[in-house]
DOLO-504201 format. One record per residue: y, z, x of N, C-alpha, C in turn; residue in one letter. Coordinates in steps of 0.02 Angstrom, whole numbers, plus 50000, padded with zeros to 5 digits. Layout:
<nodes>
YZXYZXYZXA...
</nodes>
This chain:
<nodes>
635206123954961635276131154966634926134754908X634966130854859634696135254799633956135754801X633756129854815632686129554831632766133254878X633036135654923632856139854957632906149854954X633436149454920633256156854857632926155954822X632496151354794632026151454740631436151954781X631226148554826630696150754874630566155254899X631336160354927631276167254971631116170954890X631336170354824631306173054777630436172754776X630126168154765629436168354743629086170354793X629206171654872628786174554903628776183554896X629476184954898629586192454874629016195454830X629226190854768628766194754691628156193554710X627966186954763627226186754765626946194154821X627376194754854627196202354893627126208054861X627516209254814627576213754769627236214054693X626816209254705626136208354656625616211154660X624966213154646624486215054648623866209454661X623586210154706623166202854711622286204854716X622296211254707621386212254694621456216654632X620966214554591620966218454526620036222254551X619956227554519619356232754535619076234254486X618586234554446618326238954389617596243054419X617746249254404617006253854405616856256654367X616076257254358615746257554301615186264854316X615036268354300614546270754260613906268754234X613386267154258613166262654195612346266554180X612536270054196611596274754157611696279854171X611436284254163611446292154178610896294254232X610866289254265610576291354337610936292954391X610886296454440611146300254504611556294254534X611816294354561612246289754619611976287954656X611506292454685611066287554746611016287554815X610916286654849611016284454922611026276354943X610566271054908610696265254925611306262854901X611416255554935612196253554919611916244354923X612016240854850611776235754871612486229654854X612656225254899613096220054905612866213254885X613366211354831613416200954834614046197754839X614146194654877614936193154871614756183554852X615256181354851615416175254832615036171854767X614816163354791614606161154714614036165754674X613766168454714613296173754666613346181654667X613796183854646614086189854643613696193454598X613166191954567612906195554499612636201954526X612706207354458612466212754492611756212754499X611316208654446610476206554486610436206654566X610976203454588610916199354661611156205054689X611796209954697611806216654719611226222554722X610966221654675610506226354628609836226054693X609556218654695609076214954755609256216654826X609706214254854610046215054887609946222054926X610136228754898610066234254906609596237454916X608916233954882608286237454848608286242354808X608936244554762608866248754707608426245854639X608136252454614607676251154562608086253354499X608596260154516609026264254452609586264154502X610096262454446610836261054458611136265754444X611636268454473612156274654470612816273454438X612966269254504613746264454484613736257354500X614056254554451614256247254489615026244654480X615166241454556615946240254550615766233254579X616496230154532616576222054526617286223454540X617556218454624618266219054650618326211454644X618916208354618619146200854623619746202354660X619806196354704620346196454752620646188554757X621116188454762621296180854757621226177254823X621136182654888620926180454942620136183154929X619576180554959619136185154973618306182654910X618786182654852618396181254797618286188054752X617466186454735617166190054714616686194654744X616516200654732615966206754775615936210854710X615366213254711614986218354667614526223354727X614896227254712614386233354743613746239054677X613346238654706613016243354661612506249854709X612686255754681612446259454686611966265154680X611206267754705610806269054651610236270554688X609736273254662609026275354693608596268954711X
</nodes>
């Protein structure tokens, strides 16, 4: 009985956790843009977003980790 409140216990808090963390950035003082360029998984770099998109000047770039899902970097930019 008791592993089994400790189990219904750890699924609870795991619901009530946060499981994608987000950071966005800023990163030049150029316009935002209209292109939108994507990398998700083992090569998430923003080079590989950056390509990806065909941006030359970057606006924003956002890096989301998810414990499902992985890694994605979006970047945004002329």
């Amino acid at each position: 009985m008791k592993l089994k409140t400790l189990f219904v216990a750890f699924v609870v808090a795991g619901l009530f956790s946060s499981c994608i963390s987000s950071h966005t950035a800023v990163v030049t003082n150029n316009p935002v843009g209209s292109k939108t360029g994507v990398a998700k998984g083992l090569d998430s770099s923003f080079k590989t977003a950056k390509e990806n998109g065909g941006i030359s000047k970057v606006g924003i770039a956002e890096t989301r980790v998810a414990i499902i899902g992985g890694v994605k970097t979006t970047v945004t930019g002329e």
